[in-house]
N, C-alpha and C positions, 0 to 999 in steps of 0.2 A: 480633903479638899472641900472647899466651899459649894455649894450648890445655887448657883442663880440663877439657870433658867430648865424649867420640866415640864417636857410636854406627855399629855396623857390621852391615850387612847380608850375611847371610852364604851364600855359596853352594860349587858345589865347586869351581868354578875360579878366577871374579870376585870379589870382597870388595867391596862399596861403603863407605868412608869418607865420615864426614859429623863435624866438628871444630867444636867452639864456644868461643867464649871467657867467663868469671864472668860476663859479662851477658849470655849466653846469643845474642850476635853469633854469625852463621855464620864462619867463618876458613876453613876447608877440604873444599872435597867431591871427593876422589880415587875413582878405580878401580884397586884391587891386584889383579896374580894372587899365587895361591897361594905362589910360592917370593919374594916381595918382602914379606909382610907382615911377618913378623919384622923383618927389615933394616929398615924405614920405624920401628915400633915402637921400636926396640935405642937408634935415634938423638933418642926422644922424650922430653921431661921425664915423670916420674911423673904419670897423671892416671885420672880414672874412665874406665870402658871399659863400654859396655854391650852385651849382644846378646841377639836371642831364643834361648830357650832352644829349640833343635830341632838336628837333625842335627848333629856336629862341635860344639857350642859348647862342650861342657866339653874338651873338648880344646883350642880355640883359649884357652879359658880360664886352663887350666892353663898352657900359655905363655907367656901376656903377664903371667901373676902370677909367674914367673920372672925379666919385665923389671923389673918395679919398680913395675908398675901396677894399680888394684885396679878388679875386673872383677866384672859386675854381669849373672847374665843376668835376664832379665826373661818371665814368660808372653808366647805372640804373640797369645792375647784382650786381655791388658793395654796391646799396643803398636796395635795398628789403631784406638782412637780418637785417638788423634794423630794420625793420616797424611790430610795436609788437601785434599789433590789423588786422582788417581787412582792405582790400585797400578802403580808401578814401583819399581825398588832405590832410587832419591835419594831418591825420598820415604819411601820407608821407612826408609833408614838417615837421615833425618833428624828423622822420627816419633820412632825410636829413644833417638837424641839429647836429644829432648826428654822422653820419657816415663823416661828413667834420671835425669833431676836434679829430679825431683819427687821432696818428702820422705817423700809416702805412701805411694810405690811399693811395690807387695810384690817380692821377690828369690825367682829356686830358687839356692838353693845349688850352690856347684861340685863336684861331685864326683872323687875320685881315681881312681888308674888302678885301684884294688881293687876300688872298691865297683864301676864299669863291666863288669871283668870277672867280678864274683858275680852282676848283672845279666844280664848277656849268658848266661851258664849259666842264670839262671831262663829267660829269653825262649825259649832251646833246645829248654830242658826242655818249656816248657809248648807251641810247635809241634809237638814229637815226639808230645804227648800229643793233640793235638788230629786231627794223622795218625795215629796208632793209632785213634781214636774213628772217626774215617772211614773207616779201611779197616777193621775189624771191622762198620761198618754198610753198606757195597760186599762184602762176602764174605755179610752176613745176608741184603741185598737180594737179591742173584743167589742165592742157594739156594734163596729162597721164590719166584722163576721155574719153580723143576722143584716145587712143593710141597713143600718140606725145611724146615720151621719151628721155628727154636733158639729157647729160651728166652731170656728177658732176660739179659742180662751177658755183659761181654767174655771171663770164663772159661769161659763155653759154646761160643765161639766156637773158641776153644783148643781144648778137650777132644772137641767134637762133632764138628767138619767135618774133622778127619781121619779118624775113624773112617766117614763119609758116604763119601769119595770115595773109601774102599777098597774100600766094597761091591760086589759083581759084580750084586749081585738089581737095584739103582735103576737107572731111562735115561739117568745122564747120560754125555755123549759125552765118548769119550777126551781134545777139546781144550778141552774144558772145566775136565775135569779138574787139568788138566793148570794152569789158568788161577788158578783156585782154590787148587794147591797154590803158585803162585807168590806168589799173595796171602797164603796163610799164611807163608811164609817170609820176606815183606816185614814182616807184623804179629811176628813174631819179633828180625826185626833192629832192629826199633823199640824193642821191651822192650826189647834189648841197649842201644841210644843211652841211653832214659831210665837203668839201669839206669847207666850211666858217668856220667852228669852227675851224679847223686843221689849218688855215691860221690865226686864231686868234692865237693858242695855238704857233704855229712857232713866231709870233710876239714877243710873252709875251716871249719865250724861250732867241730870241737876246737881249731882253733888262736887262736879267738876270744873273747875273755873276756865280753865285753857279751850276744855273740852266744849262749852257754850261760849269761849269765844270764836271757836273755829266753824260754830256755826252761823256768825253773819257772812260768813264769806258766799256769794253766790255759789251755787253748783254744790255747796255741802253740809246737808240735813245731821244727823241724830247720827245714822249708820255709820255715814264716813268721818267724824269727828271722833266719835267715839274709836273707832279702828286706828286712825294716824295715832291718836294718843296712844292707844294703847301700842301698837307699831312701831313709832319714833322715838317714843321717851324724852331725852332731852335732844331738843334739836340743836344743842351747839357740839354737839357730837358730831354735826356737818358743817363743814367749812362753809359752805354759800347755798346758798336753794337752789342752784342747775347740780350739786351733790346729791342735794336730795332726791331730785327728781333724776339721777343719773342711778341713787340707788333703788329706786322703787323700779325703775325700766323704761321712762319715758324720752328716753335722747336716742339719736340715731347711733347704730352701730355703724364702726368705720372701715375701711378697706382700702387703707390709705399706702402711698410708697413715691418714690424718689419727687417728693414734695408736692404731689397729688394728691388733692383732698376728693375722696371719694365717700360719701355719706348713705347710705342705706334705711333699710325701715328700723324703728325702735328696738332697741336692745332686746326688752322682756326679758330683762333681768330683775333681783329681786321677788319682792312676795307677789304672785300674780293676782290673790284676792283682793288686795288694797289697790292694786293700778287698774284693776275690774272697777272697783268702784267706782275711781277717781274720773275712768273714762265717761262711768253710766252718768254721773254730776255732769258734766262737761256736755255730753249730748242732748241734756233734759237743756242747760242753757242755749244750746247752736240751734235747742228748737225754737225756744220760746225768743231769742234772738234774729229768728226768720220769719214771727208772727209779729215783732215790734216794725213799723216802717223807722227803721233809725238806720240810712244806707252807711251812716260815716260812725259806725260803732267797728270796733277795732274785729271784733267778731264777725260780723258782717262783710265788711271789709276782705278777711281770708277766708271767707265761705266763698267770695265770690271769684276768687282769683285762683283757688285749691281742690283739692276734693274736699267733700265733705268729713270722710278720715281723719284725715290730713288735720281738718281745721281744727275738729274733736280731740286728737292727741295734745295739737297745741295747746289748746283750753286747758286740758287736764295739766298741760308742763305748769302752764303758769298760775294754775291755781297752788300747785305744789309750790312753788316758789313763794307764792305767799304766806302759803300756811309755816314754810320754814320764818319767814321772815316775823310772822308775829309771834309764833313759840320764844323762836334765839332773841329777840326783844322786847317781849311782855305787851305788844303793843294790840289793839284792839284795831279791825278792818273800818279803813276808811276809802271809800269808792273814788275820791279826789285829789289819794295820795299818790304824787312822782319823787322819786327818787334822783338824788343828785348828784350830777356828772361830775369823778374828781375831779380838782382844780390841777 
């Protein structure tokens, strides 16, 4: 029997195969290690390939669309209502199987080895910043032990607590000192890491065309230009910009029933680091939008009428809607463009 659709369960060593035939007959449930899958694949007709989207899968993706096969990964909330037994790999790679040849399945996109590695520099970037944040609040705590109380912000940390542990007048003990000066020099070599990835990420940004188009858009610098590229790949992989921003997390979750529309806070669905951003752009505007006296600016407008929240998420929705819209159109931010109501 033919084989057209196999879903695989994927791990680092084992691979579970699970093969069906156009009527959706099982044909084949293998177990591959790691250096046999290709070889099994190389020697297979062209078919749908599906896998959860998690660890390795864009990779193992990229491969088999090398062979001649088109690969499909699939969310793993999408694939556990098929798995009709208890969790082990058959059943899931057979879950699998069956949740890829459903027509209304939603797909992530495969992404390439570029956009993984602009990724992987954000994920860096933004662990280094989150150890920076922790070791300037481990050097704040331990100083307010002897009574030495800094002011808010990480450049007081900088500037202050060297000047602290040179004093001769305060009690604290030499290996203390001594503890503290190691912690500054750890919070030092940290600015240095961020300070090289943000130089990689400004790199990648010049040599990117889309990527320095998406930064005329108000509310989005270097960071978040470069992140959605890398994040979205081709944006006609979404039907409309309220998709996009329906995938990143910024639309209300619903709770709807017998014709009742009932609407709720934002899904926070999606990558939560990219709709981090999008919100941090969105806020830098609703400020700098409450320092312009412009009362009939559209921003203004929902600040006044909303919470501030409220107003911030909006900002972000529709900035997403743009940036879908000049990806899926090649088109360049124009602050005067309206769009036209079908006829």
């Amino acid at each position: 029997m033919k084989i057209t659709t196999i879903g695989i369960d994927l791990a680092k060593n084992v691979l579970q195969i699970h093969g069906a035939d156009e009527r959706g007959k099982p044909v084949v449930r293998k177990q591959l290690k790691r250096d046999k899958v290709m070889a099994f694949f190389a020697n297979m007709e062209p078919c749908v390939i599906g896998m959860e989207a998690c660890g390795s899968a864009h990779h193992w993706a990229r491969q088999l669309q090398s062979l001649g096969h088109e690969v499909k990964l699939i969310s793993p909330q999408f694939v556990k209502p098929f798995v009709k037994t208890n969790k082990h790999d058959v059943a899931d790679a057979e879950a699998i199987c069956e949740a890829v040849s459903r027509p209304t399945m939603r797909f992530v996109p495969v992404k390439n080895v570029e956009q993984q590695a602009m990724l992987s520099l954000h994920r860096a970037r933004e662990g280094f910043i989150v150890d920076r944040t922790a070791t300037a609040n481990r050097i704040r705590g331990l100083m307010a032990e002897y009574g030495l109380i800094l002011p808010q912000g990480i450049g007081h940390v900088r500037s202050k607590v060297p000047e602290l542990i040179e004093d001769a007048t305060n009690e604290l003990p030499g290996m203390f000192r001594r503890l503290i000066d190691q912690l500054l020099n750890h919070l030092r070599w940290l600015d240095e890491q961020i300070e090289m990835i943000e130089k990689e990420i400004h790199a990648w940004h010049r040599n990117n065309v889309d990527s320095q188009r998406l930064e005329q858009v108000p509310g989005i610098g270097v960071i978040i230009a470069t992140a959605m590229i890398a994040m979205i790949g081709d944006a006609r992989n979404f039907k409309n910009g309220r998709e996009l921003a329906a995938w990143i997390g910024l639309v209300p979750r619903q709770h709807s029933t017998g014709g009742k529309q009932t609407l709720l806070g934002i899904s926070k669905r999606g990558d939560a680091y990219l709709r981090k951003l999008l919100i941090h752009g969105a806020r830098a505007l609703a400020y700098h939008a409450g320092r312009k006296a412009n009362p009939d600016h559209w921003l203004n407008k929902l600040i006044n009428r909303r919470n501030m929240n409220v107003a911030v998420v909006a900002q972000a929705n529709k900035t997403t809607r743009i940036v879908w819209a000049m990806l899926a159109h090649g088109r360049d931010f124009r602050p005067d463009y309206a769009s036209k109501a079908p006829a």
